[in-house]
MMTF fields as JSON, N, C-alpha, C and O atoms, coordinates in Angstrom:
{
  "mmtfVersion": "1.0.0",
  "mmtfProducer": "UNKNOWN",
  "numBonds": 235,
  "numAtoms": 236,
  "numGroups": 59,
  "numChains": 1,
  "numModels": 1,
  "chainsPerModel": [1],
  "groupsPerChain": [59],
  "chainIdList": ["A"],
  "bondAtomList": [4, 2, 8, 6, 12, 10, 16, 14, 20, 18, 24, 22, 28, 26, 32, 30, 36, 34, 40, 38, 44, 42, 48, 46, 52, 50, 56, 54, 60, 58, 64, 62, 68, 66, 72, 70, 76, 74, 80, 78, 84, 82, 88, 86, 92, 90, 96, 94, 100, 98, 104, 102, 108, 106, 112, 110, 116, 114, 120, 118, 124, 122, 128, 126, 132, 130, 136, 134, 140, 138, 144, 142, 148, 146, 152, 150, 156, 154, 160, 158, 164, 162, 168, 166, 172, 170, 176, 174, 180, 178, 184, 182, 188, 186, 192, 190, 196, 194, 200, 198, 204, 202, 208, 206, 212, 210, 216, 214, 220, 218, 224, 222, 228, 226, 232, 230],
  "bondOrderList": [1, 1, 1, 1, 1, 1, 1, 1, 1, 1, 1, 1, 1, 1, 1, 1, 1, 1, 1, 1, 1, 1, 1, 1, 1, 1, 1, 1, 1, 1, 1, 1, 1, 1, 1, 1, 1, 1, 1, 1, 1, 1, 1, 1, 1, 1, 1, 1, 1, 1, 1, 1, 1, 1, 1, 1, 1, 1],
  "groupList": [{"groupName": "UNK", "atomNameList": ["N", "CA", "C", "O"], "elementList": ["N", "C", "C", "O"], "formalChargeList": [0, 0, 0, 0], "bondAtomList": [1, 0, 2, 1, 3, 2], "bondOrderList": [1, 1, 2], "singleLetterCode": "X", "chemCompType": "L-PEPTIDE LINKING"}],
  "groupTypeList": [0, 0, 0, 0, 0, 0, 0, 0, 0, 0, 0, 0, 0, 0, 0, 0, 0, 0, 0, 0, 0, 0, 0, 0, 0, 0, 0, 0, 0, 0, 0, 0, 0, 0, 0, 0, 0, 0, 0, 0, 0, 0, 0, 0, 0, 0, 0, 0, 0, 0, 0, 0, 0, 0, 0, 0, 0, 0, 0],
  "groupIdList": [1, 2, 3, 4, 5, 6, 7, 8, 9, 10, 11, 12, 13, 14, 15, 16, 17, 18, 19, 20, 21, 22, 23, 24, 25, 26, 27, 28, 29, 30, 31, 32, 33, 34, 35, 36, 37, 38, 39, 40, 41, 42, 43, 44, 45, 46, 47, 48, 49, 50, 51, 52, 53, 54, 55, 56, 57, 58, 59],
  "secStructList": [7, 7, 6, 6, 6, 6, 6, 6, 2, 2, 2, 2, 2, 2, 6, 6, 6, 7, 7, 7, 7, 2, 2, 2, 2, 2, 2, 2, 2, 2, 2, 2, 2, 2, 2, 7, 4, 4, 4, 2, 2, 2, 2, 2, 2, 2, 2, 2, 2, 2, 6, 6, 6, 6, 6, 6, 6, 6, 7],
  "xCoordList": [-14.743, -14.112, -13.174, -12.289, -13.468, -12.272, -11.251, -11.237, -9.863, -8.702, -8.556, -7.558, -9.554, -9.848, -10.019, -9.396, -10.972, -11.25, -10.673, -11.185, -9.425, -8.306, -7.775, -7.3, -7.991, -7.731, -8.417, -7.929, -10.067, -11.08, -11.703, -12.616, -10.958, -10.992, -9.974, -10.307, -8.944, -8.005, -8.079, -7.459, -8.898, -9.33, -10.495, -10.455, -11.373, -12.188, -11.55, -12.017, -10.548, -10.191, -9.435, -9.555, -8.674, -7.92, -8.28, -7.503, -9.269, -10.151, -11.355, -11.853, -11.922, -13.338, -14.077, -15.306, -13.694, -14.638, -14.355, -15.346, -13.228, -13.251, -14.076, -14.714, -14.287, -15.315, -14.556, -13.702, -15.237, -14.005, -14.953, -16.133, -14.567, -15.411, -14.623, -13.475, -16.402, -15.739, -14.529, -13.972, -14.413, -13.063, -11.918, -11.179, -11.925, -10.644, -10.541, -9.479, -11.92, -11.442, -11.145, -10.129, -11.634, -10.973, -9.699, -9.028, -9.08, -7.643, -7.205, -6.41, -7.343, -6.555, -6.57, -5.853, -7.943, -7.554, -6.978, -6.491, -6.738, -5.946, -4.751, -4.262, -3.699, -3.094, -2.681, -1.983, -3.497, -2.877, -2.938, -1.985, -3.888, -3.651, -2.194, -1.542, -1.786, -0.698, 0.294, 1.177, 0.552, 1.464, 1.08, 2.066, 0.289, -0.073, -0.97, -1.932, -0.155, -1.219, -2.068, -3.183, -1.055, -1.541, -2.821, -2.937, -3.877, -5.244, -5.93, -6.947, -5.836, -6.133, -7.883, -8.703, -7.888, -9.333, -10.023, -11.217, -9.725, -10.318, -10.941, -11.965, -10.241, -10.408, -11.786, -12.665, -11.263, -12.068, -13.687, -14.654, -13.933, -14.787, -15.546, -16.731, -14.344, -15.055, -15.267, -16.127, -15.023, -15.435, -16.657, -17.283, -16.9, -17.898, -19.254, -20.41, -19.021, -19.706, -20.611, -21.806, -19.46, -19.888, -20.947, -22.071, -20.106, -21.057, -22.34, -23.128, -22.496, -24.213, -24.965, -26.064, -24.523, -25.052, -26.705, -27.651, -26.971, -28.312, -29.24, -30.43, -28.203, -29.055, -29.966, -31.175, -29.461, -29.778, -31.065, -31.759, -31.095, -32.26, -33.478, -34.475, -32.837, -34.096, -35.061, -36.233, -34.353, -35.068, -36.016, -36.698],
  "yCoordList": [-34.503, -33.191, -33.165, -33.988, -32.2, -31.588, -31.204, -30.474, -31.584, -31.341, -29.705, -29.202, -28.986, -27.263, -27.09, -26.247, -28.006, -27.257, -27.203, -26.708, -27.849, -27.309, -25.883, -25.192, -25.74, -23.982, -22.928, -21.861, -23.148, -22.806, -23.252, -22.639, -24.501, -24.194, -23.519, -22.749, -23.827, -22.898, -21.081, -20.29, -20.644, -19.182, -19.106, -18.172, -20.305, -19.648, -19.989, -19.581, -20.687, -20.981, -20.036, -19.512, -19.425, -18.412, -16.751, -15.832, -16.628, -15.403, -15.123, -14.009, -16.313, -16.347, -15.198, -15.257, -14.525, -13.684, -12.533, -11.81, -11.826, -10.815, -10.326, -11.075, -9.16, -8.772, -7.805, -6.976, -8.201, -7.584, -6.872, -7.216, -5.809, -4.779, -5.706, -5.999, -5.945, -6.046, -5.606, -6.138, -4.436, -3.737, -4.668, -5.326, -4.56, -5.213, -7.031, -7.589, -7.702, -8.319, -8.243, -8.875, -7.794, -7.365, -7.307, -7.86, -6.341, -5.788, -6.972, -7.077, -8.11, -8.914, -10.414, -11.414, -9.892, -11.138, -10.6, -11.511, -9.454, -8.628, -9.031, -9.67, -8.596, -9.237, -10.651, -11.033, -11.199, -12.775, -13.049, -13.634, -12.653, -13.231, -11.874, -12.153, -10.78, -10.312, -11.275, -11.267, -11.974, -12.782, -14.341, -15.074, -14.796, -15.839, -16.087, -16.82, -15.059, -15.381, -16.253, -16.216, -17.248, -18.451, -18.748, -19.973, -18.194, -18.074, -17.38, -17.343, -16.3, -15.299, -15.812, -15.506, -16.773, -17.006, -17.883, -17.91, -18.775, -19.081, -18.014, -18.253, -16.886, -16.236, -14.799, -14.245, -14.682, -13.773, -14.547, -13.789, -16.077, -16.904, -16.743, -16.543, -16.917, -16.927, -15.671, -15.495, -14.445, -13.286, -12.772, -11.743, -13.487, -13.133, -14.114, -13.776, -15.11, -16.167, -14.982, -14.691, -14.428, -13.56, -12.109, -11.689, -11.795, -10.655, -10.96, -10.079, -12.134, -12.684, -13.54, -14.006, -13.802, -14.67, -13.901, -14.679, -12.575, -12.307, -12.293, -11.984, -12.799, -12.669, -14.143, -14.096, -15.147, -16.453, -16.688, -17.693, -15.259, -15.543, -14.398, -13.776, -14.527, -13.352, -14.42, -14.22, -15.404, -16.242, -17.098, -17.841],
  "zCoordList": [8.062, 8.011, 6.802, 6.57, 6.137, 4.877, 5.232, 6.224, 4.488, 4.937, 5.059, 5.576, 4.578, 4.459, 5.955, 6.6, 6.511, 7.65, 9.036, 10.04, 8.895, 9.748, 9.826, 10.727, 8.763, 9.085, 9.194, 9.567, 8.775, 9.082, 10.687, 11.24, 11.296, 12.492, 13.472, 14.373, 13.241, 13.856, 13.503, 14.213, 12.36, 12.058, 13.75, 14.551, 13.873, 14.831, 16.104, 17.168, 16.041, 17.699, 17.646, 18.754, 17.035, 17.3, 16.953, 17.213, 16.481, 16.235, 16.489, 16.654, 16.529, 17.103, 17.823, 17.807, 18.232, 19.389, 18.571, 18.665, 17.573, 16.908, 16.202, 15.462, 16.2, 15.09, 14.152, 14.464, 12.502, 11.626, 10.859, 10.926, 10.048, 8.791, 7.223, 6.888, 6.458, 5.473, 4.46, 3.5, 5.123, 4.315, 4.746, 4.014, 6.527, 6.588, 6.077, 5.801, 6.051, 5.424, 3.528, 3.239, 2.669, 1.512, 1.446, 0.575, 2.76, 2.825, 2.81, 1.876, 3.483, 3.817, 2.9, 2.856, 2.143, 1.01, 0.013, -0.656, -0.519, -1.45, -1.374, -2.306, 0.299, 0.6, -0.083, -1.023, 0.91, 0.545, -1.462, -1.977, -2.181, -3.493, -3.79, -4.796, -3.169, -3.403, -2.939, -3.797, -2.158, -1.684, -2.629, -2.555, -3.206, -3.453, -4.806, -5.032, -5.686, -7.033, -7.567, -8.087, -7.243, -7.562, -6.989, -7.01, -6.468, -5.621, -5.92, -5.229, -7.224, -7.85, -7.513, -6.647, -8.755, -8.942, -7.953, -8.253, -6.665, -6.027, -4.961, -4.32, -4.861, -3.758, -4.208, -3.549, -5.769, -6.597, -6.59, -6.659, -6.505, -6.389, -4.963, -4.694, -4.123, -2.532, -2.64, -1.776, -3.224, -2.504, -3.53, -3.276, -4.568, -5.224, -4.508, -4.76, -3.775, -3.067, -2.16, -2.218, -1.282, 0.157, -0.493, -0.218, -1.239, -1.679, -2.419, -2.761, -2.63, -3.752, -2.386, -2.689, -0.945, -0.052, -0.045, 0.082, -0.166, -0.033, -1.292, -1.356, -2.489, -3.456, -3.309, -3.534, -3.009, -3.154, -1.899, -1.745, -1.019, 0.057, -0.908, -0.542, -2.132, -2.629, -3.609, -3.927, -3.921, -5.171, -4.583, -5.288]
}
């Protein structure tokens, strides 16, 4: 286990059963790189990741 996925498990033990709209999540990574610049480009990365996940089932 990656020291990452402590909080990627505590996201599902503690949210798990929610269901969210991509907007609200956007809202809420906007958020956080507003609170946390310093994440600018990892998060601009993960969210360019989520939005290309169906390109990579096209090739």
């Amino acid at each position: 286990m990656y020291f990452t996925d402590r909080g990627i498990e505590e996201l599902t033990e503690r949210r798990g059963d929610e269901q969210v709209s991509i907007d609200w999540l956007a809202e809420r990574l906007r958020d956080f790189v507003d609170q946390n610049p310093e994440f600018e480009t990892p998060i601009e990365r993960f969210a360019t990741y989520l939005a290309r996940l169906d390109d990579e089932d096209d090739e």
